[in-house]
TILUM-178033 format. One line per field, with one value per residue (C-alpha): residue in one letter; x, y, z. Coordinates in nm, 2 decimals. Example, Ala and Ser with C-alpha at 12.3 -4.5 7.8 and 13.67 -1.06 7.14 Angstrom:
r = A/S
c1 = 1.23/1.37
c2 = -0.45/-0.11
c3 = 0.78/0.71
This chain:
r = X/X/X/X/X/X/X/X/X/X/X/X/X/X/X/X/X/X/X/X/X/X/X/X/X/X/X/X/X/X/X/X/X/X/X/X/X/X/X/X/X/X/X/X/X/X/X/X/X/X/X/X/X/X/X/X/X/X/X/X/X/X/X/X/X/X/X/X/X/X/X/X/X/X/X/X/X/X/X/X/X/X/X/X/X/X/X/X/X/X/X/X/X/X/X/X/X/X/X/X/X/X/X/X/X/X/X/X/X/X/X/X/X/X/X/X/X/X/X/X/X/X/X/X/X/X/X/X/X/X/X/X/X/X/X/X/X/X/X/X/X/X/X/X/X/X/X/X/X/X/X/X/X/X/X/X/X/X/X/X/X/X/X/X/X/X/X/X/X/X/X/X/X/X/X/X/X/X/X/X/X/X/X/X/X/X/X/X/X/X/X/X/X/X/X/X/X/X/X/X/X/X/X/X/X/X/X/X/X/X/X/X/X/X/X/X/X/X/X/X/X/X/X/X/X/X/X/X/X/X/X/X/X/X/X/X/X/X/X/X/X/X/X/X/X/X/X/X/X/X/X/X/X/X/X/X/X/X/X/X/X/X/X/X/X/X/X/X/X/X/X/X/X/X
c1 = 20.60/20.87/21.01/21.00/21.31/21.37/21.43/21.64/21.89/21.98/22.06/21.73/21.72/21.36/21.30/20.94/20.80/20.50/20.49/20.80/20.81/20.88/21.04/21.22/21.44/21.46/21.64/21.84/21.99/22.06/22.30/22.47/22.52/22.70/22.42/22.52/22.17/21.90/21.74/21.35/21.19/20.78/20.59/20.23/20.17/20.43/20.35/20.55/20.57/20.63/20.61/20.76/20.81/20.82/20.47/20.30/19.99/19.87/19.94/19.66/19.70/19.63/19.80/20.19/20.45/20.76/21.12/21.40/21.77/21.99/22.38/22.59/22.32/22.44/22.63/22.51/22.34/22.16/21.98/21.67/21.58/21.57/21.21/21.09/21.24/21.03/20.73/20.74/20.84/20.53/20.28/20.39/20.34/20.00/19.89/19.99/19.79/19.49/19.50/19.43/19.71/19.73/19.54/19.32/19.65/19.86/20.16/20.13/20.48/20.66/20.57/20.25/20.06/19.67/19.36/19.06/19.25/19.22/19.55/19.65/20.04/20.30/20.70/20.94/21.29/21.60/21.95/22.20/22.59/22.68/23.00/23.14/23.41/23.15/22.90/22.56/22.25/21.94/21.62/21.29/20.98/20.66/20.29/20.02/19.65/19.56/19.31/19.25/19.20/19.26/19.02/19.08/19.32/19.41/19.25/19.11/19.23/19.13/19.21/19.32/19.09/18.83/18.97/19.04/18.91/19.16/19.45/19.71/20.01/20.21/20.10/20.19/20.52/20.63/20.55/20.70/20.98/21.04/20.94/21.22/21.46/21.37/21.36/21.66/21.89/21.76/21.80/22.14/22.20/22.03/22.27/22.58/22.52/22.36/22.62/22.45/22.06/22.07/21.77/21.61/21.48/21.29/21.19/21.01/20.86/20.73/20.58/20.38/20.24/20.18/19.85/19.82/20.11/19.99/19.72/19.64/19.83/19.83/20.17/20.19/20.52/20.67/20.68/20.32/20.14/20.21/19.98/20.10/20.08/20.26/20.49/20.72/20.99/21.37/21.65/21.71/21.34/21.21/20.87/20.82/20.58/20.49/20.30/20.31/20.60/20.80/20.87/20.97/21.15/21.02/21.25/20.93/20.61/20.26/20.10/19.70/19.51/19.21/19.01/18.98/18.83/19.18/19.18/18.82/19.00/19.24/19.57/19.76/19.68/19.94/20.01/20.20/20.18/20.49
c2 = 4.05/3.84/3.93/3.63/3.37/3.50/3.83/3.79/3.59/3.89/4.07/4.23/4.24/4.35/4.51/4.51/4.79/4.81/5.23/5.44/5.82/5.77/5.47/5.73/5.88/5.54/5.39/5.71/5.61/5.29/5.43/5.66/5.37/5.22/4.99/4.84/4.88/4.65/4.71/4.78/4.91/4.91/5.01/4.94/5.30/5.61/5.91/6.20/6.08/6.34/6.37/6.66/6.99/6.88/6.81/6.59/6.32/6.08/5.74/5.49/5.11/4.90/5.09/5.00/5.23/5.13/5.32/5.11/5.24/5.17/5.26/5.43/5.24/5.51/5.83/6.16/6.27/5.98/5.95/6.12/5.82/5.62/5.78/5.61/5.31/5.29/5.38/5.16/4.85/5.01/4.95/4.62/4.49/4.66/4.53/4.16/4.14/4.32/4.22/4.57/4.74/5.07/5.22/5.21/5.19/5.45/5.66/6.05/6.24/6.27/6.00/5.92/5.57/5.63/5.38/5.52/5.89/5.84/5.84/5.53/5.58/5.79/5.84/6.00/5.96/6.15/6.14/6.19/6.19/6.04/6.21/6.47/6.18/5.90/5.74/5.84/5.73/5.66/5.62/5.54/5.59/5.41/5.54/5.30/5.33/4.95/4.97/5.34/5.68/6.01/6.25/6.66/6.60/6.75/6.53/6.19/5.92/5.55/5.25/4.94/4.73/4.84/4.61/4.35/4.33/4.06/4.23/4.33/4.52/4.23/4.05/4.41/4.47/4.12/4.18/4.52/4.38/4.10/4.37/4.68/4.40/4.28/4.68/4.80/4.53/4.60/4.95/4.91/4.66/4.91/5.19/4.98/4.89/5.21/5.46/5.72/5.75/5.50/5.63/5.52/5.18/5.28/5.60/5.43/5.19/5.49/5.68/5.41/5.38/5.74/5.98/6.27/6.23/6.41/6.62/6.93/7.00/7.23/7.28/7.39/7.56/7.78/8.08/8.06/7.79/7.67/7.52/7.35/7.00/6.73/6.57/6.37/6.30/6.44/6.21/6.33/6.28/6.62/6.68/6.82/7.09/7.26/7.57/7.89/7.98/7.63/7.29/7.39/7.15/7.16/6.94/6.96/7.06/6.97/6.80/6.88/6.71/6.94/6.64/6.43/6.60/6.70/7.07/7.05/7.09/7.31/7.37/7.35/7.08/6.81/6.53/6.26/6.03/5.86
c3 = 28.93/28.70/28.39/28.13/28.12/27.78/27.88/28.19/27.99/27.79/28.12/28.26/28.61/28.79/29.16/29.23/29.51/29.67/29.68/29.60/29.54/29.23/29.02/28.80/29.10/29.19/28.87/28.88/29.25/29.12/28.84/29.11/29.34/29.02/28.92/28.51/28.43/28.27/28.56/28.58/28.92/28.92/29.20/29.27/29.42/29.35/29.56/29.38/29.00/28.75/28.42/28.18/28.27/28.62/28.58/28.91/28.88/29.08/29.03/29.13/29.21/28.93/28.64/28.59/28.73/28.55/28.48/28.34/28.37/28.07/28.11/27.83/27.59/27.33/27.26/27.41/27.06/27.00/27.33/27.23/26.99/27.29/27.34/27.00/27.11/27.40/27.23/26.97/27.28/27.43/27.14/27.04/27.44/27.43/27.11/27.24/27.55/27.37/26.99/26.92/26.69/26.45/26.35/26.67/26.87/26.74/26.90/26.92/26.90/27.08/27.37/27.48/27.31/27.21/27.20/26.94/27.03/27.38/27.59/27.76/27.80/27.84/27.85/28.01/27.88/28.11/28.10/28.37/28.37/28.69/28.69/28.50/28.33/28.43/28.20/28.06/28.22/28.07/28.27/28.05/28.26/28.16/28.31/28.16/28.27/28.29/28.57/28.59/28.33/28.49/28.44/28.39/28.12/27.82/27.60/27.66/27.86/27.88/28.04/27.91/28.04/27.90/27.59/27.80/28.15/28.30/28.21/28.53/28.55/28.58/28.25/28.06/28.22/28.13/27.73/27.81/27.92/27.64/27.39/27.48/27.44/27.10/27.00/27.17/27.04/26.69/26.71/26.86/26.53/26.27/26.46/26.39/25.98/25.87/26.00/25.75/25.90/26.22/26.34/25.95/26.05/26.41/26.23/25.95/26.20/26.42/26.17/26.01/26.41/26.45/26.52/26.28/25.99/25.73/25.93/26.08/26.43/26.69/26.90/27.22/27.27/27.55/27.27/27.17/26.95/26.61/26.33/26.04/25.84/26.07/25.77/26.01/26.13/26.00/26.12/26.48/26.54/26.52/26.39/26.06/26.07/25.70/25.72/25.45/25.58/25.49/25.72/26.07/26.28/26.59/26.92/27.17/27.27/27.29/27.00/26.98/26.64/26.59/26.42/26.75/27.10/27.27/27.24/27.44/27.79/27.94/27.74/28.08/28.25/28.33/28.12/28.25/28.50/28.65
Protein backbone atom coordinates (compact mmCIF):
# COMPACT_ATOMS: atom_id res chain seq x y z
CA UNK A 1 0.00 0.00 0.00
CA UNK A 2 1.32 3.80 -1.00
CA UNK A 3 -0.14 6.93 -0.38
CA UNK A 4 -0.21 9.20 -3.64
CA UNK A 5 2.96 11.65 -4.27
CA UNK A 6 0.54 14.49 -3.78
CA UNK A 7 -0.21 13.59 -0.43
CA UNK A 8 3.09 12.61 0.98
CA UNK A 9 4.45 16.05 0.04
CA UNK A 10 2.20 17.69 2.47
CA UNK A 11 3.74 15.44 5.20
CA UNK A 12 1.70 12.09 5.28
CA UNK A 13 3.78 9.31 6.22
CA UNK A 14 2.11 5.50 5.83
CA UNK A 15 3.09 2.13 7.81
CA UNK A 16 1.39 -0.69 6.27
CA UNK A 17 0.80 -4.17 8.58
CA UNK A 18 -0.18 -7.31 7.75
CA UNK A 19 -2.37 -8.01 11.19
CA UNK A 20 -2.06 -5.76 14.26
CA UNK A 21 -4.41 -5.78 17.37
CA UNK A 22 -5.60 -2.87 16.53
CA UNK A 23 -4.31 0.21 14.20
CA UNK A 24 -5.93 2.58 16.77
CA UNK A 25 -3.61 1.47 19.79
CA UNK A 26 -1.18 1.47 17.22
CA UNK A 27 -1.27 5.22 16.03
CA UNK A 28 -1.73 5.98 19.74
CA UNK A 29 2.00 4.28 20.60
CA UNK A 30 3.31 6.21 17.89
CA UNK A 31 2.32 9.67 19.55
CA UNK A 32 3.75 8.33 22.95
CA UNK A 33 6.99 7.31 21.41
CA UNK A 34 6.95 11.13 20.18
CA UNK A 35 5.88 10.41 16.64
CA UNK A 36 4.74 14.32 14.86
CA UNK A 37 1.94 12.64 13.27
CA UNK A 38 0.58 12.45 9.68
CA UNK A 39 1.08 9.14 10.14
CA UNK A 40 -1.55 6.43 8.82
CA UNK A 41 -1.09 2.71 9.99
CA UNK A 42 -3.56 0.05 7.95
CA UNK A 43 -3.51 -3.40 8.63
CA UNK A 44 -4.86 -6.18 6.44
CA UNK A 45 -6.20 -8.19 9.57
CA UNK A 46 -6.75 -6.49 13.29
CA UNK A 47 -7.49 -9.01 15.90
CA UNK A 48 -8.89 -6.73 18.86
CA UNK A 49 -10.46 -3.62 16.98
CA UNK A 50 -13.01 -1.73 18.84
CA UNK A 51 -15.30 0.68 18.15
CA UNK A 52 -17.37 3.06 20.71
CA UNK A 53 -18.30 2.15 23.94
CA UNK A 54 -15.52 -0.23 23.97
CA UNK A 55 -17.46 -2.12 21.55
CA UNK A 56 -15.31 -5.31 19.74
CA UNK A 57 -15.90 -6.71 15.89
CA UNK A 58 -14.18 -8.68 13.82
CA UNK A 59 -12.22 -7.37 11.14
CA UNK A 60 -11.96 -9.56 7.95
CA UNK A 61 -9.27 -9.29 5.18
CA UNK A 62 -10.28 -7.41 2.41
CA UNK A 63 -12.05 -4.41 4.09
CA UNK A 64 -9.53 -1.38 5.03
CA UNK A 65 -8.35 -1.05 8.62
CA UNK A 66 -7.00 2.38 8.81
CA UNK A 67 -6.35 4.97 12.02
CA UNK A 68 -4.41 8.11 11.22
CA UNK A 69 -2.69 10.11 14.22
CA UNK A 70 -2.76 13.82 13.94
CA UNK A 71 -0.71 15.90 16.69
CA UNK A 72 -2.05 19.09 18.40
CA UNK A 73 -4.11 19.46 14.95
CA UNK A 74 -6.39 21.77 17.12
CA UNK A 75 -7.37 23.16 20.50
CA UNK A 76 -8.93 20.72 23.04
CA UNK A 77 -12.64 22.12 22.27
CA UNK A 78 -12.57 21.88 18.84
CA UNK A 79 -11.41 18.23 18.54
CA UNK A 80 -14.85 16.78 18.17
CA UNK A 81 -15.23 18.46 14.69
CA UNK A 82 -12.44 16.42 13.67
CA UNK A 83 -15.08 13.50 13.39
CA UNK A 84 -16.95 15.58 10.54
CA UNK A 85 -13.81 16.04 9.00
CA UNK A 86 -13.19 12.60 8.61
CA UNK A 87 -16.49 11.89 7.41
CA UNK A 88 -16.84 14.14 5.01
CA UNK A 89 -12.74 12.87 3.68
CA UNK A 90 -14.53 9.61 3.89
CA UNK A 91 -17.48 10.27 1.48
CA UNK A 92 -15.63 12.18 -1.02
CA UNK A 93 -12.85 9.07 -1.37
CA UNK A 94 -15.90 6.64 -1.60
CA UNK A 95 -17.78 8.60 -4.02
CA UNK A 96 -14.46 8.81 -6.32
CA UNK A 97 -13.68 5.17 -6.68
CA UNK A 98 -17.51 4.34 -7.08
CA UNK A 99 -19.21 7.46 -8.83
CA UNK A 100 -21.88 7.06 -6.40
CA UNK A 101 -22.51 10.29 -4.24
CA UNK A 102 -25.56 11.77 -2.00
CA UNK A 103 -28.04 11.09 -1.89
CA UNK A 104 -27.40 7.27 -2.20
CA UNK A 105 -24.13 7.90 -0.25
CA UNK A 106 -25.06 9.83 2.60
CA UNK A 107 -23.38 10.31 6.19
CA UNK A 108 -25.56 9.35 9.37
CA UNK A 109 -24.58 11.48 12.62
CA UNK A 110 -22.57 11.22 14.13
CA UNK A 111 -19.94 8.85 12.17
CA UNK A 112 -20.74 6.10 10.25
CA UNK A 113 -21.07 6.69 5.94
CA UNK A 114 -24.29 4.86 4.31
CA UNK A 115 -24.90 3.30 0.75
CA UNK A 116 -28.92 3.13 -0.24
CA UNK A 117 -29.29 3.13 4.02
CA UNK A 118 -27.08 0.40 4.32
CA UNK A 119 -23.81 0.86 6.48
CA UNK A 120 -20.54 0.68 4.83
CA UNK A 121 -18.26 2.80 7.25
CA UNK A 122 -17.61 3.92 10.36
CA UNK A 123 -15.37 6.35 12.68
CA UNK A 124 -13.85 6.36 15.59
CA UNK A 125 -12.31 9.71 16.66
CA UNK A 126 -10.07 9.62 20.30
CA UNK A 127 -7.98 11.95 21.99
CA UNK A 128 -5.17 11.41 24.28
CA UNK A 129 -2.79 13.90 26.11
CA UNK A 130 0.42 12.31 26.05
CA UNK A 131 1.48 14.11 29.07
CA UNK A 132 -0.23 16.03 31.50
CA UNK A 133 1.89 19.52 29.94
CA UNK A 134 2.38 17.50 26.59
CA UNK A 135 0.42 17.80 23.40
CA UNK A 136 -2.99 16.58 22.24
CA UNK A 137 -3.34 13.56 20.18
CA UNK A 138 -5.73 12.84 17.83
CA UNK A 139 -6.23 9.26 16.43
CA UNK A 140 -9.10 9.01 13.59
CA UNK A 141 -9.95 5.35 13.02
CA UNK A 142 -11.50 4.35 9.70
CA UNK A 143 -13.52 0.63 9.34
CA UNK A 144 -14.70 0.36 5.68
CA UNK A 145 -16.45 -2.91 4.43
CA UNK A 146 -14.78 -3.02 0.82
CA UNK A 147 -14.75 -6.78 0.49
CA UNK A 148 -16.95 -7.85 3.39
CA UNK A 149 -20.61 -6.68 5.29
CA UNK A 150 -21.00 -8.03 8.72
CA UNK A 151 -23.96 -9.51 9.46
CA UNK A 152 -26.13 -9.26 13.02
CA UNK A 153 -26.02 -5.68 13.08
CA UNK A 154 -28.08 -3.08 13.99
CA UNK A 155 -29.17 -2.09 10.85
CA UNK A 156 -27.94 -2.92 7.45
CA UNK A 157 -24.54 -3.35 6.27
CA UNK A 158 -23.06 -3.57 2.71
CA UNK A 159 -20.01 -3.79 1.05
CA UNK A 160 -18.45 -1.66 -1.38
CA UNK A 161 -18.00 -3.88 -3.89
CA UNK A 162 -20.97 -4.54 -4.58
CA UNK A 163 -20.77 -1.10 -6.66
CA UNK A 164 -17.72 -1.80 -7.99
CA UNK A 165 -16.24 -5.24 -7.87
CA UNK A 166 -12.45 -4.43 -8.53
CA UNK A 167 -12.14 -2.14 -5.97
CA UNK A 168 -9.22 -3.02 -3.06
CA UNK A 169 -8.28 -1.47 0.06
CA UNK A 170 -5.39 -0.10 -1.31
CA UNK A 171 -7.10 1.95 -4.18
CA UNK A 172 -9.65 3.50 -1.18
CA UNK A 173 -7.01 4.35 1.35
CA UNK A 174 -5.01 6.16 -1.34
CA UNK A 175 -8.21 8.56 -2.26
CA UNK A 176 -8.69 8.47 1.53
CA UNK A 177 -5.62 9.63 2.04
CA UNK A 178 -5.43 12.55 -0.77
CA UNK A 179 -8.96 13.43 0.46
CA UNK A 180 -8.40 14.01 4.60
CA UNK A 181 -5.75 16.32 3.34
CA UNK A 182 -7.72 18.44 1.03
CA UNK A 183 -10.43 18.54 4.02
CA UNK A 184 -8.27 19.05 6.91
CA UNK A 185 -6.26 21.84 5.47
CA UNK A 186 -9.51 23.55 4.53
CA UNK A 187 -11.01 23.23 7.68
CA UNK A 188 -7.87 24.26 9.44
CA UNK A 189 -8.20 27.56 6.79
CA UNK A 190 -12.11 28.04 7.37
CA UNK A 191 -10.97 27.75 11.39
CA UNK A 192 -8.43 30.57 10.95
CA UNK A 193 -10.77 33.36 8.84
CA UNK A 194 -14.05 32.76 10.53
CA UNK A 195 -13.14 33.08 14.16
CA UNK A 196 -16.98 33.58 14.91
CA UNK A 197 -18.56 29.88 13.62
CA UNK A 198 -15.26 27.80 12.38
CA UNK A 199 -17.05 24.79 12.36
CA UNK A 200 -19.73 26.90 9.71
CA UNK A 201 -18.09 25.79 6.40
CA UNK A 202 -17.59 21.73 7.31
CA UNK A 203 -21.01 22.06 9.02
CA UNK A 204 -22.86 23.20 6.02
CA UNK A 205 -20.97 20.71 3.87
CA UNK A 206 -21.99 17.78 6.31
CA UNK A 207 -25.43 18.46 6.48
CA UNK A 208 -26.11 18.75 2.90
CA UNK A 209 -24.42 14.87 2.99
CA UNK A 210 -26.38 13.75 5.80
CA UNK A 211 -29.24 10.71 6.41
CA UNK A 212 -32.40 11.95 8.01
CA UNK A 213 -32.15 16.02 8.43
CA UNK A 214 -35.47 17.00 8.71
CA UNK A 215 -36.92 13.46 9.60
CA UNK A 216 -38.22 11.35 12.20
CA UNK A 217 -35.30 9.81 14.61
CA UNK A 218 -34.92 7.51 17.24
CA UNK A 219 -31.87 8.09 19.77
CA UNK A 220 -30.45 5.56 21.62
CA UNK A 221 -29.05 7.13 24.77
CA UNK A 222 -27.61 5.59 28.05
CA UNK A 223 -30.83 7.37 29.87
CA UNK A 224 -33.44 5.84 27.73
CA UNK A 225 -34.50 6.77 24.03
CA UNK A 226 -35.51 9.93 22.48
CA UNK A 227 -37.70 10.79 19.40
CA UNK A 228 -37.81 14.00 17.86
CA UNK A 229 -37.35 15.82 14.35
CA UNK A 230 -33.45 15.64 13.56
CA UNK A 231 -33.13 19.64 12.55
CA UNK A 232 -29.21 19.62 12.61
CA UNK A 233 -26.45 20.51 13.62
CA UNK A 234 -25.74 23.65 16.35
CA UNK A 235 -22.16 24.92 16.04
CA UNK A 236 -20.22 22.43 18.21
CA UNK A 237 -21.76 19.67 16.18
CA UNK A 238 -24.50 18.47 18.36
CA UNK A 239 -27.59 17.22 16.90
CA UNK A 240 -30.63 19.16 16.95
CA UNK A 241 -33.47 17.15 18.11
CA UNK A 242 -37.09 19.18 18.12
CA UNK A 243 -39.77 17.40 19.88
CA UNK A 244 -43.07 19.04 21.88
CA UNK A 245 -41.00 19.77 24.45
CA UNK A 246 -38.53 22.20 22.22
CA UNK A 247 -34.91 21.42 20.30
CA UNK A 248 -32.70 19.30 22.51
CA UNK A 249 -29.14 19.19 21.89
CA UNK A 250 -28.06 15.94 22.11
CA UNK A 251 -23.51 15.30 22.26
CA UNK A 252 -24.04 11.35 21.48
CA UNK A 253 -25.89 8.38 21.04
CA UNK A 254 -27.42 6.11 18.62
CA UNK A 255 -29.19 7.55 15.70
CA UNK A 256 -32.08 5.06 14.36
CA UNK A 257 -34.39 6.65 11.11
CA UNK A 258 -37.71 4.79 11.52
CA UNK A 259 -38.35 5.16 7.53
CA UNK A 260 -35.45 2.76 6.53
CA UNK A 261 -35.02 -1.07 8.08
CA UNK A 262 -32.52 -0.22 11.10
CA UNK A 263 -34.67 -0.52 14.11
CA UNK A 264 -35.49 -4.36 12.69
CA UNK A 265 -32.50 -5.86 14.76
CA UNK A 266 -31.34 -5.86 18.13
CA UNK A 267 -30.90 -2.30 19.73
CA UNK A 268 -27.61 -3.65 21.39
CA UNK A 269 -25.62 -5.01 19.13
CA UNK A 270 -22.13 -3.61 18.39
CA UNK A 271 -21.50 -1.18 15.80
CA UNK A 272 -18.20 -0.52 14.84
CA UNK A 273 -15.54 -2.20 13.38
CA UNK A 274 -11.94 -1.14 13.87
Amino acid sequence: MNLSPETESTGYRLVSLEATDSTNDDALKAARSGDPGQLWITAAEQLAGRGRHGRQWSSPQGNLYASLLLIDPCEVAAAPQLGFVAGLALHEAVEEVTGIGAPNLSLKWPNDLLLDGAKVSGLLLEGHKIQADGPLAIVIGFGVNVAFAPTGTPYPAAALTTVRPDLTRDILLRSLAAAFARTFSAWRTSSRMNASDPFGAIRRLWLERAAGVGEEVRLRLPAGEKKGVFEGLDRFGRLQLKSPHGVELIDAGDLYFPNLLHDIAKPDAGTKRF
